[in-house]
C-alpha positions as CSV (number, residue, x, y, z in Angstrom):
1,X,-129.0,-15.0,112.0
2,X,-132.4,-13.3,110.3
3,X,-133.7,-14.7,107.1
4,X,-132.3,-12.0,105.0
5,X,-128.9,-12.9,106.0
6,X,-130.0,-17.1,105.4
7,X,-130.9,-16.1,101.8
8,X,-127.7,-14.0,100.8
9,X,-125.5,-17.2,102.0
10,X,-127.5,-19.8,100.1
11,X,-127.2,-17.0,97.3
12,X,-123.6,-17.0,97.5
13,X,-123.2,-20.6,98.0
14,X,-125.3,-21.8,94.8
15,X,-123.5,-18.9,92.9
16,X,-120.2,-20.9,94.1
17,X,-121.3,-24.5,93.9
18,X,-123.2,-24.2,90.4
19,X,-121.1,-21.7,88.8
20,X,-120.0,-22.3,85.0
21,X,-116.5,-22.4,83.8
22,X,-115.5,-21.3,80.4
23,X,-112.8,-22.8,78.6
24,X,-111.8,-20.2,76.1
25,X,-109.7,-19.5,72.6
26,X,-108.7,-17.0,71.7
27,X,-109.3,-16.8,67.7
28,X,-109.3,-12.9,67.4
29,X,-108.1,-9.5,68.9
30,X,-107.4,-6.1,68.3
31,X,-106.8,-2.8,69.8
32,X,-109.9,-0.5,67.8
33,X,-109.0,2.2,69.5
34,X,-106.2,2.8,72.6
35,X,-108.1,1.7,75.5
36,X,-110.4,-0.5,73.9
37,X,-109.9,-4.4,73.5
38,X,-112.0,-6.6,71.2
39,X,-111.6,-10.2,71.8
40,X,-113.1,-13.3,70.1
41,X,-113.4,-16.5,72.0
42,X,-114.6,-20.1,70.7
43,X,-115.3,-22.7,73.5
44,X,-115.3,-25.9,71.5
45,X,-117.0,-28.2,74.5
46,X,-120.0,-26.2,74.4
47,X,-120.1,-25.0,71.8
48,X,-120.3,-21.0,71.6
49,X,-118.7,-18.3,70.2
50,X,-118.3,-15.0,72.2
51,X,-117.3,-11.7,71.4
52,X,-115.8,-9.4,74.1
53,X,-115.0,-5.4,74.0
54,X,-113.4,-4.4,77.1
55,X,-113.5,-0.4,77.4
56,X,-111.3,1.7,79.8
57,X,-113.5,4.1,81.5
58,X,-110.9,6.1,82.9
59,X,-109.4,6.6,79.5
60,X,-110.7,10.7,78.9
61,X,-110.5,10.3,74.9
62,X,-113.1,7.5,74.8
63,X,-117.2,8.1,75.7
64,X,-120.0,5.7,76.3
65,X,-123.0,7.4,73.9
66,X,-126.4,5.9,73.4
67,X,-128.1,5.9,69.7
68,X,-131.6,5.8,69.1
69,X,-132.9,4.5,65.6
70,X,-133.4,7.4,63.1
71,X,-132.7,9.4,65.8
72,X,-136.2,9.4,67.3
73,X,-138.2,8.7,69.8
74,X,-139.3,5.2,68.3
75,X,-138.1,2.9,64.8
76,X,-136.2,0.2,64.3
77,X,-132.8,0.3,62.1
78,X,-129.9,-1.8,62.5
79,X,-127.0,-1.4,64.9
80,X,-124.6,-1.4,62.1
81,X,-126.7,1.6,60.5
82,X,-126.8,3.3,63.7
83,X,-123.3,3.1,63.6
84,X,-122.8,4.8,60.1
85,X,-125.0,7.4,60.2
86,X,-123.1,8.2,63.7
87,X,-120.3,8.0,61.8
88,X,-121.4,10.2,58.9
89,X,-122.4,12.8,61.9
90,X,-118.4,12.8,62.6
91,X,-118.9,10.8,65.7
92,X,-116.1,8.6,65.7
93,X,-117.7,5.8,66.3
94,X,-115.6,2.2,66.9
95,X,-117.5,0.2,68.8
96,X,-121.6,-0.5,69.1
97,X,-123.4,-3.5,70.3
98,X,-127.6,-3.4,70.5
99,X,-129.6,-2.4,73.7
100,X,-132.6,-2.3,75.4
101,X,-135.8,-4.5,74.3
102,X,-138.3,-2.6,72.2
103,X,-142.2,-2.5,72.4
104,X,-144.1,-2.5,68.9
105,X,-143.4,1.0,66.5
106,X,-139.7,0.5,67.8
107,X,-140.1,2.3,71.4
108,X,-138.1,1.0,73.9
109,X,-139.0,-0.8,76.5
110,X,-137.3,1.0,79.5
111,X,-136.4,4.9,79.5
112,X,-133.3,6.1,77.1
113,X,-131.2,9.1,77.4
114,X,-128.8,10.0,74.5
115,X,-126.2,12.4,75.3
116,X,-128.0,14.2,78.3
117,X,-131.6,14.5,76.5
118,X,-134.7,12.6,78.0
119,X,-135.4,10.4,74.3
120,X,-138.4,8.0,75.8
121,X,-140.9,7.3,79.0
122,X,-140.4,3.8,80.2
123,X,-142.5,1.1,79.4
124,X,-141.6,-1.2,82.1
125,X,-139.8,-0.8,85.4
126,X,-137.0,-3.1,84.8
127,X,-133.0,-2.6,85.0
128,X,-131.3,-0.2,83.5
129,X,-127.9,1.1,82.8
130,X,-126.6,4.9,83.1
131,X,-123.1,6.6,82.5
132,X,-122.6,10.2,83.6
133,X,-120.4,12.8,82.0
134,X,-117.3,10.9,83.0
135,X,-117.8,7.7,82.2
136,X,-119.0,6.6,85.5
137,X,-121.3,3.6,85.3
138,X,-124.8,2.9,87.8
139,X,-126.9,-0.6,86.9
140,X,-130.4,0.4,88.8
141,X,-134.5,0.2,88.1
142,X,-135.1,3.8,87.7
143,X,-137.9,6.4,88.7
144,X,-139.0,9.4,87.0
145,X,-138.8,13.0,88.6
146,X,-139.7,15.9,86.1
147,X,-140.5,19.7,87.5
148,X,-140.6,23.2,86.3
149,X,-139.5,26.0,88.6
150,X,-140.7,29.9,87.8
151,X,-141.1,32.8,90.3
152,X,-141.5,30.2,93.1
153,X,-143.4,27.9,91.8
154,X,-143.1,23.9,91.3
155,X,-145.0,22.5,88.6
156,X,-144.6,19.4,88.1
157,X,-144.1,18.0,84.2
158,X,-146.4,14.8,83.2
159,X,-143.7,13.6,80.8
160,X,-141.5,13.7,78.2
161,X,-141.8,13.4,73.9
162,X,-144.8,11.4,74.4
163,X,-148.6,12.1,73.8
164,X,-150.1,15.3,75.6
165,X,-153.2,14.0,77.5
166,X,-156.1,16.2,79.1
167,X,-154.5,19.0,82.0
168,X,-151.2,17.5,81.7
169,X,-147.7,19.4,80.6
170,X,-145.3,17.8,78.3
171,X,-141.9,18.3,77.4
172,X,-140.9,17.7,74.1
173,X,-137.2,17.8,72.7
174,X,-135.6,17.3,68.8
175,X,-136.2,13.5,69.3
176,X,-139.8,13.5,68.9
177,X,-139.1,15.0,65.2
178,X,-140.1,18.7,63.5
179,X,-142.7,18.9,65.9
180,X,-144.8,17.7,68.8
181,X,-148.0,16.8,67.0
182,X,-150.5,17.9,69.6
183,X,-153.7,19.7,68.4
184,X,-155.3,22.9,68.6
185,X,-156.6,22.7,72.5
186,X,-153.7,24.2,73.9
187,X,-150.3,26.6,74.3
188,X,-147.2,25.9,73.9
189,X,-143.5,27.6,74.2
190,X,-140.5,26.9,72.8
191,X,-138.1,27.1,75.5
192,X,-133.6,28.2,73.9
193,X,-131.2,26.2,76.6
194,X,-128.9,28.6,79.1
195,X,-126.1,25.6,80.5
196,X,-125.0,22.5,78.9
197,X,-127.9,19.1,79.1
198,X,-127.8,16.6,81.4
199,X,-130.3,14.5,83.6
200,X,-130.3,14.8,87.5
201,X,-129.0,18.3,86.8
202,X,-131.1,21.6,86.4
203,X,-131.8,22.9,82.9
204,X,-132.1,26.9,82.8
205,X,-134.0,27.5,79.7
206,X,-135.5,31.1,78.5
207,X,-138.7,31.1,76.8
208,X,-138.6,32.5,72.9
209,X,-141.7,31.7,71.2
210,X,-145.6,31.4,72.4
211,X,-148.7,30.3,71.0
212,X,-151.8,29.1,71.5
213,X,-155.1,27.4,69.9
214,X,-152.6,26.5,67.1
215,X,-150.9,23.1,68.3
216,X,-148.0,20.8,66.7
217,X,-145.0,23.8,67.0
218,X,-142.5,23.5,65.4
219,X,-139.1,22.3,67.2
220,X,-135.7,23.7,66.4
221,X,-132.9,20.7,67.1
222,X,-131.4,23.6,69.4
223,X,-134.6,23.9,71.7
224,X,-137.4,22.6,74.0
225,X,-140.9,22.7,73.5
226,X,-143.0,23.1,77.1
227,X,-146.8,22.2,75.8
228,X,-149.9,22.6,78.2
229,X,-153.8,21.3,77.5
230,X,-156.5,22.7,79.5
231,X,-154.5,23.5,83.2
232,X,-151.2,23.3,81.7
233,X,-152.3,25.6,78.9
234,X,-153.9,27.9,81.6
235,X,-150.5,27.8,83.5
236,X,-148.4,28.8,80.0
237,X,-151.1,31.2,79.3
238,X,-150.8,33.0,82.8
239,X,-147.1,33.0,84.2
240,X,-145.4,32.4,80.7
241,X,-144.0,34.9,78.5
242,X,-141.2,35.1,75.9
243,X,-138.1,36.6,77.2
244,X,-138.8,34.9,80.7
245,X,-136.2,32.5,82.2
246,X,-137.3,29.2,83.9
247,X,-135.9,26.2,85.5
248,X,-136.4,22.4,84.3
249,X,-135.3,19.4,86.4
250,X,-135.4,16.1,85.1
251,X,-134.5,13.4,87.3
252,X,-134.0,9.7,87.4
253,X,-134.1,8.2,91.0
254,X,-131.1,5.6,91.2
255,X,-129.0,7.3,89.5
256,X,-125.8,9.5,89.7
257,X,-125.9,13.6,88.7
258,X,-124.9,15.0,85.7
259,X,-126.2,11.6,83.9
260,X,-125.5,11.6,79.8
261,X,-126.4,8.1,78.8
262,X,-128.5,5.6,80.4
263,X,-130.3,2.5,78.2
264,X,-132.8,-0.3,79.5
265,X,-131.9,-3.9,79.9
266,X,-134.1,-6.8,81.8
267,X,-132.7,-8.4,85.0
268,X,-129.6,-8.0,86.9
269,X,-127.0,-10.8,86.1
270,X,-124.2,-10.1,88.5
271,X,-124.3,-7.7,91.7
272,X,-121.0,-7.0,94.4
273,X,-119.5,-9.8,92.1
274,X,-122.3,-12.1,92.8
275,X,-124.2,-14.7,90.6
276,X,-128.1,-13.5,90.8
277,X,-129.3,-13.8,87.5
278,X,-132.5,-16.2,88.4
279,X,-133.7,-14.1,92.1
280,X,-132.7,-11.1,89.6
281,X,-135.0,-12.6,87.3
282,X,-137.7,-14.0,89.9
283,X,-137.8,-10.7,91.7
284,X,-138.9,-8.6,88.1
285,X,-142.3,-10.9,88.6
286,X,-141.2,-13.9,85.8
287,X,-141.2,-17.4,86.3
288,X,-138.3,-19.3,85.6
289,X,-139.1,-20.4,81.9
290,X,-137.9,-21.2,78.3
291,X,-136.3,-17.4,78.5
292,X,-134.1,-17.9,81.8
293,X,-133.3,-21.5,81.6
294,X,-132.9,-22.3,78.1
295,X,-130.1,-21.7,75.5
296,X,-130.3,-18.2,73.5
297,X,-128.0,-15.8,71.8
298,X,-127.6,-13.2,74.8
299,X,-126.0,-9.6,74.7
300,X,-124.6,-8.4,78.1
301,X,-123.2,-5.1,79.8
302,X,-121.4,-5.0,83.0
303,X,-118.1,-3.4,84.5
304,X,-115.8,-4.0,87.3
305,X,-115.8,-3.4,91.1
306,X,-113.7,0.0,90.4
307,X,-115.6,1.0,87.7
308,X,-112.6,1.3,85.5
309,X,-113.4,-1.5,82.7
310,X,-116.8,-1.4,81.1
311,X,-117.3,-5.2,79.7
312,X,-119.6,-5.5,76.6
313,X,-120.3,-9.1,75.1
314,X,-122.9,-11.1,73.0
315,X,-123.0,-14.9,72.7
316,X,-124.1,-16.5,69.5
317,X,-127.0,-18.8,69.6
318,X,-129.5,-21.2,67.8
319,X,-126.5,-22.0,65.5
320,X,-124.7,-25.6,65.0
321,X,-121.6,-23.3,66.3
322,X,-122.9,-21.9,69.2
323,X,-125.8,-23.0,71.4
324,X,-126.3,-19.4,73.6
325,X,-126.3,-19.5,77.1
326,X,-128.9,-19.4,79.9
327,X,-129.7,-16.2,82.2
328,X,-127.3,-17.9,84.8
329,X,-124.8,-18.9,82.5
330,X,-124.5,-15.5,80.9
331,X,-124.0,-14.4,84.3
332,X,-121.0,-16.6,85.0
333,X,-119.5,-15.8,82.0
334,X,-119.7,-11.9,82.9
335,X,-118.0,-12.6,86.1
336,X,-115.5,-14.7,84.4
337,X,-114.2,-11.4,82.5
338,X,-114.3,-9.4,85.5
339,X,-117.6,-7.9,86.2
340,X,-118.6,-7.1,89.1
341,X,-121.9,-5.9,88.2
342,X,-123.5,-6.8,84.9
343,X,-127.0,-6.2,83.4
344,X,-128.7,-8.6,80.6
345,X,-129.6,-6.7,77.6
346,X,-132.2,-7.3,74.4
347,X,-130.6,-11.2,73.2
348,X,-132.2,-13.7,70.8
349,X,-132.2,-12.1,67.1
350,X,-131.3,-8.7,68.4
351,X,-127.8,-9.5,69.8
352,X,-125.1,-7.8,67.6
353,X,-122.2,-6.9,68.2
354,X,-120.2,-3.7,65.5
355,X,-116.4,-3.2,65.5
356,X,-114.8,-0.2,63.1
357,X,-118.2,-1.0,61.0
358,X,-118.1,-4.8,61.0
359,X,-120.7,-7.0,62.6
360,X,-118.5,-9.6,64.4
361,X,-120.9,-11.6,65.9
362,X,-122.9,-13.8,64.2
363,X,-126.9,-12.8,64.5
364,X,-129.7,-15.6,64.5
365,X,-132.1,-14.5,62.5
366,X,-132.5,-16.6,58.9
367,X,-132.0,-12.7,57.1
368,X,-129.1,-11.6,59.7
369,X,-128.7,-8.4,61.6
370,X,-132.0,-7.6,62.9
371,X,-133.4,-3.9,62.9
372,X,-133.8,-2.8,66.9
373,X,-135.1,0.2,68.9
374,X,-131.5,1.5,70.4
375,X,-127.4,0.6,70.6
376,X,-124.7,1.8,73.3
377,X,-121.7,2.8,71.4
378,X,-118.1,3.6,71.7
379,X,-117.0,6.9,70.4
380,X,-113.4,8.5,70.5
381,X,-113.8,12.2,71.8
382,X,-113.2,14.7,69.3
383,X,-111.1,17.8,70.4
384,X,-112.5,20.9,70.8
């Protein structure tokens, strides 16, 4: 037996011999939507309070759909705003909870993808979570991929909606705002969509507009922006012109085709139905401190080994009526309601939990919900 194999036993039997238990009342339920279940749950011993929405992701009326604060690359706003200006954009939003971590200006921490646009560059390389156009889920640390294909050429893009550095090419898209705030030193085009938006998947795009020595274009919600300083202006200058179709590929390693909606998260919890929240945890480079180990209010996403229920909770914490949980007791808890891979998500002050436009959970923080970077929501398909 090699040493690999000696570690996933001793993994499996602490995950067995240590495991948590949950002794849990129901106090609350509803049916939001058909195929989605909200449950409330008190465990007096410990005490916490838990609030669970289990989604059915074979269900085709329902959709998993990131949110971004403001709509932009980078803020902060509340999930429960998030969820009614969704709402006032006839989304049909029921269901929200808060995401990834967020860096300071309100960018999050890992990459974010909102209905098949590219919204933000990751800031870290730590877990995320991805749905494609059906539903399907993929919990995975994620690399970027981004090339431009014309007349044979591959050229490859230096990012996405975020600052335009010397010789490099940037794609910019209607979350970086009403324009992409570059300067003068370069050329830029504005690139009108041929097929339908989506990550792992090939964008055919024709170019409509070109400029140069002029900076900060303008960007219609409908389009793309390709913008080039020094090389990457020499390239739009020489092989670009309006009326000229070209190819885009953005694509994140990890994860499935035709992905619509991926947020960040930390560590991995659960895996194949397995306990690993601390080697999870160890593995990202962190030691085993007051965050892992100690009591905090936690919000979690995970689904089951079909990849038919999506499980989305948050624990209350730092209150008399519920303590939080630690990494590995979140963990247990996740596989407890089924999940047979779950990913830990921003906690602490952050976790919030929205149901038909009512925050359920209780948040931490002395003045309540707290204003965060990004949410995963619920919305009921509309018909076309």
């Amino acid at each position: 037996m090699d040493i690999l194999q000696k570690l996933l036993i001793l993994t499996l039997l602490q995950s067995i011999l240590f495991a948590q238990t949950f002794k849990l009342q129901t106090v609350e339920k509803s049916n939001p939507a058909k195929g989605v279940l909200y449950k409330k749950f008190i465990d007096p011993q410990k005490p916490l309070s838990i609030n669970l929405l289990e989604i059915d992701l074979i269900n085709p009326a329902l959709d998993l759909m990131a949110a971004t604060a403001f709509d932009s690359v980078a803020g902060n706003q509340q999930v429960s705003r998030m969820f009614a200006e969704k709402n006032k954009q006839s989304q049909n939003i029921i269901a929200a909870i808060n995401a990834d971590f967020y860096e300071k200006g309100g960018f999050s921490t890992n990459a974010l993808i909102v209905d098949g646009y590219f919204v933000s560059m990751p800031n870290k390389h730590f877990f995320t979570i991805g749905f494609d156009k059906t539903n399907r889920p993929s919990i995975n640390i994620i690399d970027l991929e981004a090339n431009l294909y014309h007349k044979g050429q591959t050229i490859k893009l230096n990012g996405i909606n975020k600052t335009r550095a010397t010789d490099e090419l940037i794609l910019y898209n209607k979350f970086m705002g009403k324009g992409t705030h570059t300067n003068q030193w370069g050329s830029e085009v504005a690139l009108k969509p041929l097929t339908g938006i989506s990550v792992n998947d090939t964008l055919s795009v024709v170019v409509v507009k070109k400029q140069s020595h002029t900076g900060n274009m303008r960007i219609n919600r409908n389009n793309f922006i390709l913008s080039g300083h020094n090389s990457g202006a020499n390239f739009i200058n020489k092989n670009l012109a309006v009326g000229d179709t070209i190819q885009i590929f953005i694509g994140l390693k990890n994860m499935p085709k035709m992905l619509d909606d991926l947020v960040g998260g930390f560590s991995r919890l659960v895996k194949n139905g397995i306990n690993i929240a601390l080697t999870s945890y160890d593995k990202l480079g962190h030691k085993r401190d007051y965050f892992a180990l100690s009591r905090h209010p936690r919000t979690a996403i995970g689904f089951n080994k079909q990849k038919t229920k999506l499980y989305m909770v948050t624990v209350d914490g730092r209150q008399a009526k519920s303590i939080g949980l630690t990494l590995p007791g979140l963990a247990d808890l996740m596989i407890q309601f089924g999940a047979y891979e779950a990913l830990n998500l921003d906690g602490g002050g952050s976790t919030t939990m929205v149901v038909k436009g009512k925050v359920v959970n209780s948040p931490s923080d002395l003045n309540g919900e707290r204003a965060v970077s990004n949410a995963l929501m619920v919305r009921i398909k509309t018909s076309d």
